[in-house]
N, CA, C and O atoms as a GROMACS GRO file, in nm:
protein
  464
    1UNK      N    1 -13.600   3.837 -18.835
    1UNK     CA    2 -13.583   3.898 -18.965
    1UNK      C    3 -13.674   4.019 -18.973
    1UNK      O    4 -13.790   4.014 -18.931
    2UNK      N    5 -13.617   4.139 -19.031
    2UNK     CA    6 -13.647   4.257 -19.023
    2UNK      C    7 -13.667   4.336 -19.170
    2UNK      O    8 -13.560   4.358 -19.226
    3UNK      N    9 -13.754   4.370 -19.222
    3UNK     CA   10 -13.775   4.388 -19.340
    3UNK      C   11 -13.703   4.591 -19.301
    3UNK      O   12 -13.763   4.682 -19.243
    4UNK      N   13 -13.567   4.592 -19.362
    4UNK     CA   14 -13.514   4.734 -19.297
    4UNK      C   15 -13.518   4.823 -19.429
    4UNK      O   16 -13.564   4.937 -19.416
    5UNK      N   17 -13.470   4.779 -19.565
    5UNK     CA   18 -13.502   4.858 -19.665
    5UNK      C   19 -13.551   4.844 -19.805
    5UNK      O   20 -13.511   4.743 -19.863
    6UNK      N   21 -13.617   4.912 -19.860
    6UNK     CA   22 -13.606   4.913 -20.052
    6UNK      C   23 -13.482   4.898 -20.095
    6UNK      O   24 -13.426   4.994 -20.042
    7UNK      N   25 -13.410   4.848 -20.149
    7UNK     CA   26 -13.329   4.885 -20.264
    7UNK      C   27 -13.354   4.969 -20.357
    7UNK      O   28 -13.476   4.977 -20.371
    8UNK      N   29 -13.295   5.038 -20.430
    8UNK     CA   30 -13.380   5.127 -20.529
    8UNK      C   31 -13.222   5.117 -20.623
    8UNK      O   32 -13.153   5.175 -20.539
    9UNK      N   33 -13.177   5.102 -20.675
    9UNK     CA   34 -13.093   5.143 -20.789
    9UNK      C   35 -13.094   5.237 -20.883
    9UNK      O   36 -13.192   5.233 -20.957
   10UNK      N   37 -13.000   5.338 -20.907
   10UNK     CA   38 -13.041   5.438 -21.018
   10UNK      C   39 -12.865   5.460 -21.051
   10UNK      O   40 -12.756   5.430 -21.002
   11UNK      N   41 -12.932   5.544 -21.184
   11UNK     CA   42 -12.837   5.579 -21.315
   11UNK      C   43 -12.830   5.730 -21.217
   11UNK      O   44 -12.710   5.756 -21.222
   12UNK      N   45 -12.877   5.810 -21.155
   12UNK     CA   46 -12.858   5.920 -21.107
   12UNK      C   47 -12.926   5.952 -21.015
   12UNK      O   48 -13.046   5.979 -21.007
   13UNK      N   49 -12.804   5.948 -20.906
   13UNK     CA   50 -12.831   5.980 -20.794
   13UNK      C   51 -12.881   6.102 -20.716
   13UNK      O   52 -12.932   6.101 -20.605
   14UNK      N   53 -12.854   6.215 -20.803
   14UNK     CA   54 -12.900   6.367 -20.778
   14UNK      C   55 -13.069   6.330 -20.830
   14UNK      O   56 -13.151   6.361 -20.743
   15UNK      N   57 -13.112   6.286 -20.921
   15UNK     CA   58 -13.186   6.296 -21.004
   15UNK      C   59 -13.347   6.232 -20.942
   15UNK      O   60 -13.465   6.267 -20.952
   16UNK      N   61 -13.268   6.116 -20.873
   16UNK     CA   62 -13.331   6.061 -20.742
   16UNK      C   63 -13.385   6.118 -20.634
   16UNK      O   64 -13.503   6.141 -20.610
   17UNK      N   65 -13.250   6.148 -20.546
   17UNK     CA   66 -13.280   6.271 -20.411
   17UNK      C   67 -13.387   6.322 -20.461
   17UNK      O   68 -13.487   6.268 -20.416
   18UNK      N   69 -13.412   6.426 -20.557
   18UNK     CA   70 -13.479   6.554 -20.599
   18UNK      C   71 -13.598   6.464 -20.588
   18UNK      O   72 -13.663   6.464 -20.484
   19UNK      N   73 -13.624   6.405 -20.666
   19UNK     CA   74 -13.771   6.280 -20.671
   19UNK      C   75 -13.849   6.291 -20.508
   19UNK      O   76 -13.949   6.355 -20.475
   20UNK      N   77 -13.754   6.199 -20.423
   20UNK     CA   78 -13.782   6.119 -20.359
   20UNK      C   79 -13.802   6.244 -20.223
   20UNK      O   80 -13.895   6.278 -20.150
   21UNK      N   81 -13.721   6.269 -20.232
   21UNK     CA   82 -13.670   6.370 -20.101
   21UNK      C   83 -13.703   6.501 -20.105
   21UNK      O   84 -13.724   6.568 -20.004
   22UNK      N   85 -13.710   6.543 -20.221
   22UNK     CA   86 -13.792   6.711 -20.260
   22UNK      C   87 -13.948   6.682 -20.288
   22UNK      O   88 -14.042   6.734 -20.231
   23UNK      N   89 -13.953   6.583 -20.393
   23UNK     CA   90 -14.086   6.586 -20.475
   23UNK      C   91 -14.141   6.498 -20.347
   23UNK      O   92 -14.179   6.583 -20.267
   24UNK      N   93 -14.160   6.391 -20.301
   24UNK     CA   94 -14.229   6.352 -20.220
   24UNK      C   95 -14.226   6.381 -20.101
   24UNK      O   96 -14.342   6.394 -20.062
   25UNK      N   97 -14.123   6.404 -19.990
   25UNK     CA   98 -14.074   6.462 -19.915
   25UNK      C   99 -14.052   6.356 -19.790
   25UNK      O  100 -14.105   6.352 -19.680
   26UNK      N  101 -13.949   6.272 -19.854
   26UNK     CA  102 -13.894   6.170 -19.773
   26UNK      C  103 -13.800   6.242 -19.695
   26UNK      O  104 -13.771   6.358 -19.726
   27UNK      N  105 -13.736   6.172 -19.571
   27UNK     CA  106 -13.677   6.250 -19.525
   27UNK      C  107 -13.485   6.192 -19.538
   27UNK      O  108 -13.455   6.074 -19.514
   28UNK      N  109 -13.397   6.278 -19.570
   28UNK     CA  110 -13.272   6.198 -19.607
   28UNK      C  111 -13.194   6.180 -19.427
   28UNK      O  112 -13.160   6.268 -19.347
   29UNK      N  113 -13.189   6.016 -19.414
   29UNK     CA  114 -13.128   5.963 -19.271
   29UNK      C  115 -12.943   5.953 -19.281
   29UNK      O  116 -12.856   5.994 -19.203
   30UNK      N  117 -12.937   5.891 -19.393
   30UNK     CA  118 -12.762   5.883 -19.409
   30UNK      C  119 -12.703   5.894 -19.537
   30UNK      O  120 -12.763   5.901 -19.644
   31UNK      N  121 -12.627   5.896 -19.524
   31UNK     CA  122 -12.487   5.849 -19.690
   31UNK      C  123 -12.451   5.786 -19.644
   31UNK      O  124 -12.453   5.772 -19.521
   32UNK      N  125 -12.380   5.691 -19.759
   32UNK     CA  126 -12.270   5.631 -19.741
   32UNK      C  127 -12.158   5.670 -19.894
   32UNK      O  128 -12.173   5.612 -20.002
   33UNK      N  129 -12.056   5.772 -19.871
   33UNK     CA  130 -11.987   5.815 -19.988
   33UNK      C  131 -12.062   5.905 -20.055
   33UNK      O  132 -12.102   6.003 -19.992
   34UNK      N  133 -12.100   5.891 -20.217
   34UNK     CA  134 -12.134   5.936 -20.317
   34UNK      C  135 -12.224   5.879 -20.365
   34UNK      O  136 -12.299   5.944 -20.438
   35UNK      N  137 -12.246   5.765 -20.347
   35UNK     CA  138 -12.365   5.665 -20.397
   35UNK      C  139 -12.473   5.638 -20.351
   35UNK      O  140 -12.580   5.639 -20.412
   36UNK      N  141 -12.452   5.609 -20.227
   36UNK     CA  142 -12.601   5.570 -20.137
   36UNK      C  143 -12.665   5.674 -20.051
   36UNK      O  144 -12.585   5.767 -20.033
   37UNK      N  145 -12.771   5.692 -19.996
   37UNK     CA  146 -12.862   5.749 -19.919
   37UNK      C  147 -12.946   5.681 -19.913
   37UNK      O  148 -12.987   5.604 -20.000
   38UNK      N  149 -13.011   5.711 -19.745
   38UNK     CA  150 -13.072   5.635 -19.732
   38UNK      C  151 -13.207   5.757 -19.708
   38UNK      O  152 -13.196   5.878 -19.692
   39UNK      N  153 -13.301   5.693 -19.713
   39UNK     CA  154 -13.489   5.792 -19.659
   39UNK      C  155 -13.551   5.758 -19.599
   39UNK      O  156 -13.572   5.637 -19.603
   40UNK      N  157 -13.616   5.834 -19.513
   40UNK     CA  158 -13.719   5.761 -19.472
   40UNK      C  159 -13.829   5.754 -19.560
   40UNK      O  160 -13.831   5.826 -19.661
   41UNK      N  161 -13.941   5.661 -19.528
   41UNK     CA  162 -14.030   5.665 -19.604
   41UNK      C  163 -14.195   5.703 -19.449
   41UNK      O  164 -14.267   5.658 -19.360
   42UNK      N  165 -14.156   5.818 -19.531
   42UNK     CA  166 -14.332   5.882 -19.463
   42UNK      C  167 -14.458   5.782 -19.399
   42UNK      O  168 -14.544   5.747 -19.480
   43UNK      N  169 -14.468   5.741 -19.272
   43UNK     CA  170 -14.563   5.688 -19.158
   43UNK      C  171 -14.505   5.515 -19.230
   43UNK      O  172 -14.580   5.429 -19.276
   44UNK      N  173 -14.376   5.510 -19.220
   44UNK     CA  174 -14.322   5.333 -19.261
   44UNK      C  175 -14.181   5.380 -19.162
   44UNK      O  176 -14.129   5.491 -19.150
   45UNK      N  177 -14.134   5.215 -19.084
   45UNK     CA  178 -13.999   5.204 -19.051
   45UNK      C  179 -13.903   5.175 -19.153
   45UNK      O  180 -13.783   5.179 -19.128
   46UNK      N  181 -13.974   5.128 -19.336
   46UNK     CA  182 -13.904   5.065 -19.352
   46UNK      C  183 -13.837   5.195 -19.429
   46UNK      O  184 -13.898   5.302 -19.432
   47UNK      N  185 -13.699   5.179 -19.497
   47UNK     CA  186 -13.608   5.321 -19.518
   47UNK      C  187 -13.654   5.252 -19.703
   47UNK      O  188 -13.687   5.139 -19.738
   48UNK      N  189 -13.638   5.371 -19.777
   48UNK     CA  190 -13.572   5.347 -19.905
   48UNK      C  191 -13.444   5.379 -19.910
   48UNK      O  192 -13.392   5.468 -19.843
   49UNK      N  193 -13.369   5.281 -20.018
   49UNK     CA  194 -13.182   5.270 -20.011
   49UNK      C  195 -13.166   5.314 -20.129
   49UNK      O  196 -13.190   5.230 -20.216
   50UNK      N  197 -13.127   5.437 -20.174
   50UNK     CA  198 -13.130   5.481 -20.362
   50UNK      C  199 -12.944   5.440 -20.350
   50UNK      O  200 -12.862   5.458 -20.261
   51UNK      N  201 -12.938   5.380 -20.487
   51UNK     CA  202 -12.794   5.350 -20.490
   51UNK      C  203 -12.712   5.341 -20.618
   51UNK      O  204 -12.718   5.273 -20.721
   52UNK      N  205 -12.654   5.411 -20.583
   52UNK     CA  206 -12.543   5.442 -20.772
   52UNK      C  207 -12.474   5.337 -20.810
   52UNK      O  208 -12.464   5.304 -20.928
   53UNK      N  209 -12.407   5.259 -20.687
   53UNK     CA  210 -12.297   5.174 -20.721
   53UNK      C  211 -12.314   5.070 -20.818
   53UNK      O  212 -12.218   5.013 -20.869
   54UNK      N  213 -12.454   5.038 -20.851
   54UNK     CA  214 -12.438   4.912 -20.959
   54UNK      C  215 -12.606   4.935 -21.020
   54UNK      O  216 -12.702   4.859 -20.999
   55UNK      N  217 -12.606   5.081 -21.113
   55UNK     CA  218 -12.784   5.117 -21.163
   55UNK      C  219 -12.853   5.015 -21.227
   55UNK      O  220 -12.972   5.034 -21.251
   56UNK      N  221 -12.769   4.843 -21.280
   56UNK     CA  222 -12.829   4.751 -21.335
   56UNK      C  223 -12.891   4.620 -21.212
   56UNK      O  224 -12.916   4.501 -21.237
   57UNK      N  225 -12.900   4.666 -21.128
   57UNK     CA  226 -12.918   4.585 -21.002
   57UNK      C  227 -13.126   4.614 -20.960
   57UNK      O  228 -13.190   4.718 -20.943
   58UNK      N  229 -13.167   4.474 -20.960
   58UNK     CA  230 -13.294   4.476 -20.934
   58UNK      C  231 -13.283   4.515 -20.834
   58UNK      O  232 -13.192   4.488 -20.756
   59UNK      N  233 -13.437   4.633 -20.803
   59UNK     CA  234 -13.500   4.677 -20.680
   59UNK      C  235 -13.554   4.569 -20.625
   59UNK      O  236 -13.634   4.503 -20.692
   60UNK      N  237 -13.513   4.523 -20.462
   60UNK     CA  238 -13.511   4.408 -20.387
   60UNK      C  239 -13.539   4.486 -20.276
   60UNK      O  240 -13.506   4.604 -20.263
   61UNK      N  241 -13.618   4.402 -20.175
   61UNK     CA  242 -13.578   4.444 -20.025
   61UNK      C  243 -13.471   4.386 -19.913
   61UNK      O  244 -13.418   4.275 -19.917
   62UNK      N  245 -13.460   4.446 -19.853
   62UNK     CA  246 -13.330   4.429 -19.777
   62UNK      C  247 -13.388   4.400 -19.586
   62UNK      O  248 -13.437   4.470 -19.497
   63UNK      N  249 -13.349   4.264 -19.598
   63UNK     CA  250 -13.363   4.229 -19.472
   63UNK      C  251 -13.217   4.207 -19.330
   63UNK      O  252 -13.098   4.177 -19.338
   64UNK      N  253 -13.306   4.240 -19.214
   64UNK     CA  254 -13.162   4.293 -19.129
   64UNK      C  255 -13.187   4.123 -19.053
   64UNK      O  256 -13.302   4.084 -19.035
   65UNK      N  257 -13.081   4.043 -19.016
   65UNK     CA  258 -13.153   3.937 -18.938
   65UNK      C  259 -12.978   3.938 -18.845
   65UNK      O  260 -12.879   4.007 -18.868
   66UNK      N  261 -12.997   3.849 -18.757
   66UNK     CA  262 -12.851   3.906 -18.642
   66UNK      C  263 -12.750   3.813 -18.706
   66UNK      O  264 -12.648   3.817 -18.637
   67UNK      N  265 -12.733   3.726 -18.814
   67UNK     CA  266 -12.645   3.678 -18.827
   67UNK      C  267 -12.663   3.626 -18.989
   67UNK      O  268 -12.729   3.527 -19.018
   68UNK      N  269 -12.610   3.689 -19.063
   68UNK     CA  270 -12.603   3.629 -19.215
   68UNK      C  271 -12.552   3.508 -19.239
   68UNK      O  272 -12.608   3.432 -19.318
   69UNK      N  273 -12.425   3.471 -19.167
   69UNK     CA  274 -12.386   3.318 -19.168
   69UNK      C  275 -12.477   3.185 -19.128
   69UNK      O  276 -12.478   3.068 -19.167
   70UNK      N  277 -12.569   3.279 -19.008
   70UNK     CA  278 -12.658   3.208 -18.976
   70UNK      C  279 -12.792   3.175 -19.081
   70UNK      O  280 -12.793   3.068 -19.141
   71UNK      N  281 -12.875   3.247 -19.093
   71UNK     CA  282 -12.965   3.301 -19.216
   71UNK      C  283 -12.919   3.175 -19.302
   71UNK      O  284 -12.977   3.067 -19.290
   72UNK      N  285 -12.816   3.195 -19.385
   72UNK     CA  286 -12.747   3.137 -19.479
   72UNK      C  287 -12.764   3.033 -19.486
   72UNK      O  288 -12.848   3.006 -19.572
   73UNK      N  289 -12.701   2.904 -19.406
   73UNK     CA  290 -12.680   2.801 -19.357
   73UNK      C  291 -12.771   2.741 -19.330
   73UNK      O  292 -12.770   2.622 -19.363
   74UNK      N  293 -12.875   2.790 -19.268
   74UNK     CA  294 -13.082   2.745 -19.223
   74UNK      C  295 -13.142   2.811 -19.321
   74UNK      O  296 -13.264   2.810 -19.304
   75UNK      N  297 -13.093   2.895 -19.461
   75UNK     CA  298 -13.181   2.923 -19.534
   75UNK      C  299 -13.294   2.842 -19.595
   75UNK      O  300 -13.238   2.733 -19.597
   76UNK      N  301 -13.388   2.826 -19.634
   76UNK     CA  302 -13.517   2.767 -19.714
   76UNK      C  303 -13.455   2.711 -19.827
   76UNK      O  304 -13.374   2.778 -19.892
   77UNK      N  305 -13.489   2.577 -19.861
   77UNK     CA  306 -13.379   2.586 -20.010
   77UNK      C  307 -13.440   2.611 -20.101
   77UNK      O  308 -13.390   2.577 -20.208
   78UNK      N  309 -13.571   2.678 -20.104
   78UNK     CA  310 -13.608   2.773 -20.212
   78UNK      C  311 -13.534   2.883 -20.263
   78UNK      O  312 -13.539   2.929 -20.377
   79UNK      N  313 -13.455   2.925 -20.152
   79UNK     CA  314 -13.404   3.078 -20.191
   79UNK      C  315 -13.214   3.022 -20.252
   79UNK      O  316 -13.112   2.985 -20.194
   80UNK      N  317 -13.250   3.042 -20.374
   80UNK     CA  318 -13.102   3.016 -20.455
   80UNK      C  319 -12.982   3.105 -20.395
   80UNK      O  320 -13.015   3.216 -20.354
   81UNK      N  321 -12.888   3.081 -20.388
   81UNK     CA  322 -12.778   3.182 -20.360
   81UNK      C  323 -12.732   3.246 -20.462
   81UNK      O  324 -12.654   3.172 -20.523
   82UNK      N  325 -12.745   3.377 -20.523
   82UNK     CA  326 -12.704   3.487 -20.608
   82UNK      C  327 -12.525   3.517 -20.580
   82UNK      O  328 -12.430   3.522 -20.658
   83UNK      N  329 -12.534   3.533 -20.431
   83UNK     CA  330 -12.390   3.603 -20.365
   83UNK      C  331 -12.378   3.515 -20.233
   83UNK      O  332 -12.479   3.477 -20.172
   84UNK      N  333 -12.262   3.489 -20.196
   84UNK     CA  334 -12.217   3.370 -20.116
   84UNK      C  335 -12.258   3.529 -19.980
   84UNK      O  336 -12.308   3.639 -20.006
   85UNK      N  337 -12.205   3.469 -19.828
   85UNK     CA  338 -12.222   3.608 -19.780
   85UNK      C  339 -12.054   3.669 -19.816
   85UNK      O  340 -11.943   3.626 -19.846
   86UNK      N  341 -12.120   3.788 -19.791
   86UNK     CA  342 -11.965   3.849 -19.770
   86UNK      C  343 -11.938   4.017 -19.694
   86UNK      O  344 -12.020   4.108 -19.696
   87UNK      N  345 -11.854   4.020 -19.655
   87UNK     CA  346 -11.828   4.139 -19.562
   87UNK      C  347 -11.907   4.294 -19.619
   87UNK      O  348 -11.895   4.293 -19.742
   88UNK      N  349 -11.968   4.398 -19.582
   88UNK     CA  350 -12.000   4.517 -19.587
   88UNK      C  351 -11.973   4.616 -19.478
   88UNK      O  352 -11.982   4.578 -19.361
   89UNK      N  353 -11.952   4.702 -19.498
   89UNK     CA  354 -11.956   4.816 -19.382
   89UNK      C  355 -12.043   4.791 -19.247
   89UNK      O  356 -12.164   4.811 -19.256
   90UNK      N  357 -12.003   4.758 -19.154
   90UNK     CA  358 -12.066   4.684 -19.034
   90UNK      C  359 -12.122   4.590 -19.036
   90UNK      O  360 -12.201   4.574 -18.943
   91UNK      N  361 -12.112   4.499 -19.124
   91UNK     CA  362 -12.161   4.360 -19.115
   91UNK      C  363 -12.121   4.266 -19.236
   91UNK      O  364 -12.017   4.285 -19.299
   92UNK      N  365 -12.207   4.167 -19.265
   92UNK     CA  366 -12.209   4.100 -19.371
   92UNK      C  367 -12.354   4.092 -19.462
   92UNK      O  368 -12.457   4.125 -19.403
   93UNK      N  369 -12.361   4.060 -19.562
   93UNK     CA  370 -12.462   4.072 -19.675
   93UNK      C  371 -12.440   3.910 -19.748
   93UNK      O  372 -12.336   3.847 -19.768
   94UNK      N  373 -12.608   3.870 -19.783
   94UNK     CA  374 -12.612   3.769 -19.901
   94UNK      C  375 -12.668   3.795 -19.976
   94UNK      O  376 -12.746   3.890 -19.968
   95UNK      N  377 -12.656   3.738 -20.061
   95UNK     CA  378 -12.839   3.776 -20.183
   95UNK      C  379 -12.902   3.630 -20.241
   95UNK      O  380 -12.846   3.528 -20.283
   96UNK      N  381 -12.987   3.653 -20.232
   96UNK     CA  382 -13.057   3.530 -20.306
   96UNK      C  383 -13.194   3.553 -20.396
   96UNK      O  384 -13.256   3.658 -20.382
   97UNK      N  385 -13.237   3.457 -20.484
   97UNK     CA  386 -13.370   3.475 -20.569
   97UNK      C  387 -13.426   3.363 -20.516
   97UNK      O  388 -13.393   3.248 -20.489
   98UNK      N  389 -13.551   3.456 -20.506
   98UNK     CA  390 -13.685   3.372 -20.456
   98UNK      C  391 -13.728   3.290 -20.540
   98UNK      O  392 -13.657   3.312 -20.639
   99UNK      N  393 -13.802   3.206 -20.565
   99UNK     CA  394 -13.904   3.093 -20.687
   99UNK      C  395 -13.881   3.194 -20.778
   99UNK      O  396 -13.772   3.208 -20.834
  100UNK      N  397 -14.032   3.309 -20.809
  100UNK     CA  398 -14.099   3.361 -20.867
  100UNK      C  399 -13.957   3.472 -20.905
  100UNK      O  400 -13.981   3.570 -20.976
  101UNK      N  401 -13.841   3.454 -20.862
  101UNK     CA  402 -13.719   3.527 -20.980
  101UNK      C  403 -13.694   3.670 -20.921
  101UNK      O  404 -13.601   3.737 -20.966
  102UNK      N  405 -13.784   3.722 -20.812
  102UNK     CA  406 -13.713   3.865 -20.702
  102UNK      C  407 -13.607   3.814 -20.618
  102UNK      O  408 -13.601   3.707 -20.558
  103UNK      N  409 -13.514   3.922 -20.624
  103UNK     CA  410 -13.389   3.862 -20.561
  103UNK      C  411 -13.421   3.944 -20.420
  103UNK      O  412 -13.499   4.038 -20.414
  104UNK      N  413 -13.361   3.902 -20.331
  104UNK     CA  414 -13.396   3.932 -20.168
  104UNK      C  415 -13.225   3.934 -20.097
  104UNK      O  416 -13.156   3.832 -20.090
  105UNK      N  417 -13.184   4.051 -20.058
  105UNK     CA  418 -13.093   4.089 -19.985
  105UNK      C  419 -13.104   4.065 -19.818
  105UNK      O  420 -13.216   4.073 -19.768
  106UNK      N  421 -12.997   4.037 -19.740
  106UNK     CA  422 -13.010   3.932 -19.568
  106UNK      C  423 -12.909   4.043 -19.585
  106UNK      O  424 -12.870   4.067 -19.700
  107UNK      N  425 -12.868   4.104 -19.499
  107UNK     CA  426 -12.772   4.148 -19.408
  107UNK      C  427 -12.774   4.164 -19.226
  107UNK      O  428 -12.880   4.162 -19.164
  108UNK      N  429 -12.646   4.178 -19.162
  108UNK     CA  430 -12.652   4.227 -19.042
  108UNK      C  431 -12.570   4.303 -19.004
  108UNK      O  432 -12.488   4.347 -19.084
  109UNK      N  433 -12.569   4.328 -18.918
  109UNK     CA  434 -12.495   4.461 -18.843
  109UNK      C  435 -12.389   4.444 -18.729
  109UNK      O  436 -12.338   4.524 -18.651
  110UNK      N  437 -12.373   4.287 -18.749
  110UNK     CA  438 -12.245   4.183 -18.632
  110UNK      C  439 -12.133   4.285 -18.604
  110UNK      O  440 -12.124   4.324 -18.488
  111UNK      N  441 -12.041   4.337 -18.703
  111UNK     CA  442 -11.876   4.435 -18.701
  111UNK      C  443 -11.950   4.574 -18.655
  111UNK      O  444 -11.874   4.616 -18.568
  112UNK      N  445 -12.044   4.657 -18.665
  112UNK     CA  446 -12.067   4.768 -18.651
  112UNK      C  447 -12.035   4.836 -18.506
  112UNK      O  448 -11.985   4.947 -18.486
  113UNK      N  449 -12.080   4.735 -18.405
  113UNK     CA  450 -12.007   4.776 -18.239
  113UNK      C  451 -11.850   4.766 -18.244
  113UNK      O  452 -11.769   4.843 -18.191
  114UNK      N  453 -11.825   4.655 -18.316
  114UNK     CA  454 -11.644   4.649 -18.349
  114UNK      C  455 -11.560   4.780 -18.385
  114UNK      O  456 -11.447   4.811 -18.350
  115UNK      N  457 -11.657   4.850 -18.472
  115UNK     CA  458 -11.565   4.948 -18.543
  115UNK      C  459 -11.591   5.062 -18.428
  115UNK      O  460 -11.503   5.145 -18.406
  116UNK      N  461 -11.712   5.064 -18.357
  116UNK     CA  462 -11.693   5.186 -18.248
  116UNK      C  463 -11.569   5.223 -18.179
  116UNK      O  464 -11.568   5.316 -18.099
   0.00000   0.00000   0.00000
């Protein structure tokens, strides 16, 4: 398990970039569409994920582990299931809340050699 990004959620995504990527001077690694970008974050592997698609969504971190079904199934039964897994752009994604009520995103990257 790989601690790969922030979540960050926002109401505006231009409004963000400018923040993050001008004012601090993260560096921008990808899109995905209109909504997401991803940054780096200055002397860290881990990326910040700014994201339009849902601005009421807690800032969580996002872990990469090689198999979400797996993850899932041997999860801790501390960690509640929020979202069953389910398919994303090269892989699959779960979500769950910890005790203390932060929700924690599992994804992997299993379909991504598929789609090459």
């Amino acid at each position: 398990m790989k601690l790969e990004f922030l979540l960050i959620p926002t109401t505006d995504l231009g409004a963000s970039l400018v923040l993050y990527r001008d004012g601090l001077g993260f560096t921008e690694l990808w899109r995905e569409g209109d909504t997401t970008v991803a940054l780096a974050l200055p002397g860290s592997e881990v990326q910040i994920m700014l994201d339009a698609n849902d601005p009421t969504a807690p800032i969580s971190p996002v872990f990469v582990v090689d198999s979400v079904a797996a993850f899932h199934a041997s999860r801790p039964e501390a960690l509640a299931v929020v979202e069953e897994p389910t398919e994303i752009p090269g892989g699959f994604q779960g979500t769950y809340r910890e005790p203390g009520g932060a929700m924690i995103q599992v994804i992997d990257q299993s379909t991504e050699a598929a789609v090459s």
